[in-house]
N, CA and C of each residue as an Amber inpcrd file, in Angstrom:
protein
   351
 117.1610000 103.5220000  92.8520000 117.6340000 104.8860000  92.9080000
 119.0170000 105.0030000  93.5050000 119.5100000 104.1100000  94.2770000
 120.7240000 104.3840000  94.6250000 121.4650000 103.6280000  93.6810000
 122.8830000 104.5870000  94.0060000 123.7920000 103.7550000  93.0800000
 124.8950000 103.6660000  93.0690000 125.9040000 102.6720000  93.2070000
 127.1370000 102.5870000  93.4680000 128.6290000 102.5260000  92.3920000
 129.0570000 103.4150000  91.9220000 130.2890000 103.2630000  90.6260000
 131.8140000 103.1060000  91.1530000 132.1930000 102.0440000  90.8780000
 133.2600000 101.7030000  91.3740000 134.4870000 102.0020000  89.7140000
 135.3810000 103.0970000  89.9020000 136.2770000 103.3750000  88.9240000
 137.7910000 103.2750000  89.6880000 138.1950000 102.1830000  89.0980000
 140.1860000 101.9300000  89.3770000 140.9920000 101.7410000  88.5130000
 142.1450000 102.3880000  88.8150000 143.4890000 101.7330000  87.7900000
 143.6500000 100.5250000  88.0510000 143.1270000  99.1650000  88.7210000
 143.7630000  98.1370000  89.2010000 143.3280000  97.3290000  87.7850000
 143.8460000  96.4080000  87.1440000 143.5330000  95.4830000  85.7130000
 142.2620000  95.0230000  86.5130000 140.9060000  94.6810000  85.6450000
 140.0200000  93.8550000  85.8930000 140.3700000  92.2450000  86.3510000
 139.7910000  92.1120000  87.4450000 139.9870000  90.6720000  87.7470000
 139.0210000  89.8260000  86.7660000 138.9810000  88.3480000  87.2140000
 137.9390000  88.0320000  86.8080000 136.8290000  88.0680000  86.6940000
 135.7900000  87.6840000  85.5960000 134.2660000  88.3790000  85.1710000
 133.9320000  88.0100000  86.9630000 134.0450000  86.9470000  87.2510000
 133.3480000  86.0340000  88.4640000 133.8830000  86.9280000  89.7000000
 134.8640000  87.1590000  89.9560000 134.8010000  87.7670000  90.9380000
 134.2460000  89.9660000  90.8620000 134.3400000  90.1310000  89.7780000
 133.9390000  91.2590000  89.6700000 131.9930000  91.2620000  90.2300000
 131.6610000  90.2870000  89.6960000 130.4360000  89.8820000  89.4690000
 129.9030000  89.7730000  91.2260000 130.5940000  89.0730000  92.0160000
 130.2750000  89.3280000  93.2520000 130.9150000  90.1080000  94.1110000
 131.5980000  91.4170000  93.5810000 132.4170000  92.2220000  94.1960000
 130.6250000  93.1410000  94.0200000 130.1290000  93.3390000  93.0350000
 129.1880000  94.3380000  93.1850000 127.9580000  93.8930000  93.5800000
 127.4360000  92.7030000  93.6800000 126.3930000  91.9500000  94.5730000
 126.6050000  92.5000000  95.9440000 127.8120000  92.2390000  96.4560000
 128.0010000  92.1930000  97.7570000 127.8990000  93.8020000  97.9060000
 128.5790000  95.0210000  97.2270000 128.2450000  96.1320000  97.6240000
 126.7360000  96.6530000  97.5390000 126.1970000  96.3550000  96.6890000
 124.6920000  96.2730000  96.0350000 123.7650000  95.7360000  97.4060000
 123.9860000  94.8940000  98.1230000 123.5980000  94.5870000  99.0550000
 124.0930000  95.2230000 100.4890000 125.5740000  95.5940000 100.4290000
 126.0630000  96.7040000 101.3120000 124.7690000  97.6980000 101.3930000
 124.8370000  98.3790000  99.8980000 124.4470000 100.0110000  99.9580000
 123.0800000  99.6060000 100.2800000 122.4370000  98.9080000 100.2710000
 121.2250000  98.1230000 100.0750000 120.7170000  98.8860000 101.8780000
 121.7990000  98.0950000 102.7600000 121.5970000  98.1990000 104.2300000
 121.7110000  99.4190000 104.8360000 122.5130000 100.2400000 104.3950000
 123.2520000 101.1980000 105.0480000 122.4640000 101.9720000 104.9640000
 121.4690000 102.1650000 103.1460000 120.6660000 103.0910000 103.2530000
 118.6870000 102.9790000 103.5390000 118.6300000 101.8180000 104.2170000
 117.3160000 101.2600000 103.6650000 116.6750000 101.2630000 102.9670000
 117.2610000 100.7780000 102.2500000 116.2290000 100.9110000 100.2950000
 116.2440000  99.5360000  99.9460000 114.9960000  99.1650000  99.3750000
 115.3710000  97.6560000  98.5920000 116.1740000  97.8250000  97.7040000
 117.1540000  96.2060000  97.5070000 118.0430000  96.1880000  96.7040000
 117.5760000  96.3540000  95.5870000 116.1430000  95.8740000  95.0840000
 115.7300000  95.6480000  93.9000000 115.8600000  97.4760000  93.2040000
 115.9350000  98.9010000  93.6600000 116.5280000  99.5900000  93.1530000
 117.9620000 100.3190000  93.0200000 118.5880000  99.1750000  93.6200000
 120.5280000  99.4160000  93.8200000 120.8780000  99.3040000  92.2390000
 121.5920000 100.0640000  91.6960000 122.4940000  99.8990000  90.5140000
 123.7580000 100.1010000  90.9990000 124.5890000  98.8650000  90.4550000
 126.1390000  99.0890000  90.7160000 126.7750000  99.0800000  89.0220000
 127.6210000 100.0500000  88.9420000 128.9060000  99.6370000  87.9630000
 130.1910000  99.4630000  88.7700000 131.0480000  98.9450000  87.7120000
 132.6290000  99.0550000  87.5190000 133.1750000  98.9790000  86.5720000
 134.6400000 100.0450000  86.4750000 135.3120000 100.0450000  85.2760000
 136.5600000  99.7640000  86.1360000 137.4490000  99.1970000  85.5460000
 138.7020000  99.0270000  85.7790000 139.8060000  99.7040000  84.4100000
 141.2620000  99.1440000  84.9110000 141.9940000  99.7230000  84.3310000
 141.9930000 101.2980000  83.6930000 141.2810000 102.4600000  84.5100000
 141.4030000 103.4020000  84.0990000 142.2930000 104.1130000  84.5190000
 143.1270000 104.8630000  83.3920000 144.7240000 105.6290000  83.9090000
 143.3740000 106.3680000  84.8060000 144.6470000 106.6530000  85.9650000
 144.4750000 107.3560000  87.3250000 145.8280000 107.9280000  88.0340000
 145.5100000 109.1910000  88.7490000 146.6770000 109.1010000  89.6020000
 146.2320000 109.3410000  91.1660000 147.1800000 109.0840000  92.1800000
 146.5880000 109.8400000  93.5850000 147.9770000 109.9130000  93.9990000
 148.0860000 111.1160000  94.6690000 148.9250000 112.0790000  95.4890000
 150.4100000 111.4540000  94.5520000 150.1430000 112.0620000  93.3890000
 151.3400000 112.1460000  92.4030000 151.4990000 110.5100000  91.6000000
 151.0920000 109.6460000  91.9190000 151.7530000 108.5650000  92.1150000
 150.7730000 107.3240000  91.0250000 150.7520000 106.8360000  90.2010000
 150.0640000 105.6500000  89.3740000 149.5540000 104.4230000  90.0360000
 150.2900000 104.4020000  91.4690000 150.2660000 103.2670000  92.2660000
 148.2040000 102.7390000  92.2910000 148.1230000 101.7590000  92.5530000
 146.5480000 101.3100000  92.5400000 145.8850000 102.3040000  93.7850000
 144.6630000 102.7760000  92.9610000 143.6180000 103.5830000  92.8980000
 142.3400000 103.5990000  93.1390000 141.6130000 104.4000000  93.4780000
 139.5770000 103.9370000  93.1990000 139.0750000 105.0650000  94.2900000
 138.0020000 105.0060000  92.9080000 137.0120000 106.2660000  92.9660000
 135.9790000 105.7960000  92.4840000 135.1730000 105.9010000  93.8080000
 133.9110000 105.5090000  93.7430000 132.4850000 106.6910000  94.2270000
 131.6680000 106.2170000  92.9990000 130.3880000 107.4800000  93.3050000
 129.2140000 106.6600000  94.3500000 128.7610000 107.4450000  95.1320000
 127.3310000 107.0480000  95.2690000 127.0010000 108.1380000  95.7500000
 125.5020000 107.8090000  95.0210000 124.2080000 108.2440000  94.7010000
 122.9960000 107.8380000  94.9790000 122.3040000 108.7340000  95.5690000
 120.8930000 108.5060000  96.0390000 120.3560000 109.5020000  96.4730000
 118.8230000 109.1750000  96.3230000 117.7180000 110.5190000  96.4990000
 116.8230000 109.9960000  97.5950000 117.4500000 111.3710000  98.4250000
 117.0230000 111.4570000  99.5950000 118.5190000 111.9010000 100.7160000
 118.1940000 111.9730000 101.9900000 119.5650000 112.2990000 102.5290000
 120.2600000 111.3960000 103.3520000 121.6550000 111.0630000 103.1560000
 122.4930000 110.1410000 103.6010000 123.0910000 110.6680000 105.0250000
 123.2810000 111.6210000 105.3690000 124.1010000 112.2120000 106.0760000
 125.0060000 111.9880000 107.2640000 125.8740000 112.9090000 107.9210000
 127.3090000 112.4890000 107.7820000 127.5390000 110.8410000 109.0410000
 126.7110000 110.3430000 109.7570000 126.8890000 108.9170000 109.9790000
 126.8890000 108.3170000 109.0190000 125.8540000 108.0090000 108.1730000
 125.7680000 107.1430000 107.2430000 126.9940000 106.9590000 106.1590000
 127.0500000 108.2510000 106.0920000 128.4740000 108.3980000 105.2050000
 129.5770000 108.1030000 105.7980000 129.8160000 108.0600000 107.1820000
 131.0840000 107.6030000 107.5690000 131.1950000 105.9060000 107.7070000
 129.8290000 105.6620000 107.5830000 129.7550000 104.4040000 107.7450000
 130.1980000 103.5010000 106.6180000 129.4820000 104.0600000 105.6040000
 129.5260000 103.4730000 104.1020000 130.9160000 103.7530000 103.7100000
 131.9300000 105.0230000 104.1160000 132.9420000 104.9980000 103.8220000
 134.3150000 103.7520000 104.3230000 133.7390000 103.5070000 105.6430000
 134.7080000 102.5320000 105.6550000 134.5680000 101.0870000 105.7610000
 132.8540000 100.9840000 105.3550000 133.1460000  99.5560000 104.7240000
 133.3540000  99.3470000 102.9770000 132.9080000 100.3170000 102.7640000
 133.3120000 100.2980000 101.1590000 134.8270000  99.9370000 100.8130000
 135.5160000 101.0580000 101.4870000 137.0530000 101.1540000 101.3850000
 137.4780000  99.9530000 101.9580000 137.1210000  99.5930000 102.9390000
 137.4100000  97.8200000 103.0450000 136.8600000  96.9220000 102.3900000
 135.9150000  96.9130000 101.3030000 135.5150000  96.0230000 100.6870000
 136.3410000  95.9240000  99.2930000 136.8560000  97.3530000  99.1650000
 137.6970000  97.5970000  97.7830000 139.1900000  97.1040000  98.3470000
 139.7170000  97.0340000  99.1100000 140.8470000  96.9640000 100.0660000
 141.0820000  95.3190000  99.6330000 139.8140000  94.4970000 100.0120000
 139.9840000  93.3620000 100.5120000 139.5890000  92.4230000  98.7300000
 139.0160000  93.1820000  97.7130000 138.8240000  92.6980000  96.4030000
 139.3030000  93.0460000  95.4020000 140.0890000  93.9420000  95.4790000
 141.2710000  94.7340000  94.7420000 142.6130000  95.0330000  95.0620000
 142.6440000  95.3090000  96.2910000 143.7040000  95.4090000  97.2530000
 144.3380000  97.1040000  97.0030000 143.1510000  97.7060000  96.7100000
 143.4720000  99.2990000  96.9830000 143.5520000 100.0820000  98.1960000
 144.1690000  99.9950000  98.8860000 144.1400000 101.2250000 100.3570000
 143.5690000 102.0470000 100.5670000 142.7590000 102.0180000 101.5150000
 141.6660000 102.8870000 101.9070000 142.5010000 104.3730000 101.7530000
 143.8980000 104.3480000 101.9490000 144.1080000 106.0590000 102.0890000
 144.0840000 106.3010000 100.0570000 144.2590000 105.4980000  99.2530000
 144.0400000 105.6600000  98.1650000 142.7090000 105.4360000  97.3860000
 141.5930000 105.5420000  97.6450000 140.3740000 105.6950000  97.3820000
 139.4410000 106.7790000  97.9550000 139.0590000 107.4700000  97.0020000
 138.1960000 108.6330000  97.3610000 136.4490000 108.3830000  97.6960000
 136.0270000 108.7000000  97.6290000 134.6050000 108.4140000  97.6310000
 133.6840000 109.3780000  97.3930000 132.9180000 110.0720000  96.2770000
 131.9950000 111.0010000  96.7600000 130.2420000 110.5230000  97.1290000
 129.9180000 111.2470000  97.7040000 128.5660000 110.8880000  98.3280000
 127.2950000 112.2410000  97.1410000 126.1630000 111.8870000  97.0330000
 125.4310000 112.8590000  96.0770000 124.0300000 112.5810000  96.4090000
 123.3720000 113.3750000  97.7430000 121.9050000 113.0350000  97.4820000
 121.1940000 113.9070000  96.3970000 120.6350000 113.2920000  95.8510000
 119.6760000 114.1030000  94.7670000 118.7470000 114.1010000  95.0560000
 117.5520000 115.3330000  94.6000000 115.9730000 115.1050000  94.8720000
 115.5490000 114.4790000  94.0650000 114.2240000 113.9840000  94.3260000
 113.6780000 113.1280000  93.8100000 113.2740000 113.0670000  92.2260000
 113.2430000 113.9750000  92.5130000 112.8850000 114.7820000  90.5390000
 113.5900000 114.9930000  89.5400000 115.4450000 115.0000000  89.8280000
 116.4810000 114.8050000  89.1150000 116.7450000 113.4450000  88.9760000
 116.2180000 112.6970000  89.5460000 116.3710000 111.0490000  89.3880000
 115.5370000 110.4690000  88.6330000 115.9320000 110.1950000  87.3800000
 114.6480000 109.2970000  86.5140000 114.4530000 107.9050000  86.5780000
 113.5240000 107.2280000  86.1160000 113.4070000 106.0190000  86.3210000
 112.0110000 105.1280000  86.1150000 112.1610000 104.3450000  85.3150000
 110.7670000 103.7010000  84.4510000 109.7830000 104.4950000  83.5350000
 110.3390000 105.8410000  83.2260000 109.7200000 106.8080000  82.5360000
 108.8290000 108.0700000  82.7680000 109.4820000 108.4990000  84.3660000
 109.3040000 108.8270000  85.2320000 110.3750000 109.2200000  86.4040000
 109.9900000 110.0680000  87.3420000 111.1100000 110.3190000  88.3110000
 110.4280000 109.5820000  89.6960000 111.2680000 110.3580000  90.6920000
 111.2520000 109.6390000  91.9180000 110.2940000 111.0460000  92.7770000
 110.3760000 112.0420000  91.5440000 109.7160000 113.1510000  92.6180000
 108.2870000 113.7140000  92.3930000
């Protein structure tokens, strides 16, 4: 149920390191929110035109999502290791990455043919 979307203008690196850029958050979001990993979904897209505060310079906007409530520790928490994890595997600046946070109830969340509520 949780889930992490990582969207940047930065070119895709390699498959291999993309590949454990979202393990490692997948296992981040894993902690922060106590949920088994086994329901973490991560994406990423790269190279998407973007701008922040006027400027093309490298970017990222990232969603997460989860049902139930995160609130505002958790979120400050997840915000700045995320932004350092994107910092340190992309080399985007935390003041250039946004983040939104989205708890959903359980019942807007589907999953195995079925919801969570």
């Amino acid at each position: 149920m949780p889930l992490i979307k990582v969207q940047t203008s930065v070119v895709a690196p390699a498959t291999t390191a993309i590949e454990s850029l979202l393990k490692d958050l997948s296992k981040s979001l894993s902690k922060h929110l106590g949920k088994p990993e086994s329901y973490v979904m991560t994406a990423f897209e790269a190279g998407v035109p973007m701008t922040f505060a006027g400027t093309a310079d490298p970017t990222c906007y990232i969603e997460i999502k989860s049902v139930g409530t995160m609130g505002d520790a958790k979120t400050k928490a997840m915000s700045q290791d995320f932004c350092a994890q994107i910092q340190a595997s992309l080399g985007v600046p935390p003041n250039r990455t946004y983040i939104e946070f989205a708890d959903s109830p359980g019942g807007m969340w589907g999953w195995n043919g079925s919801t969570f509520g």
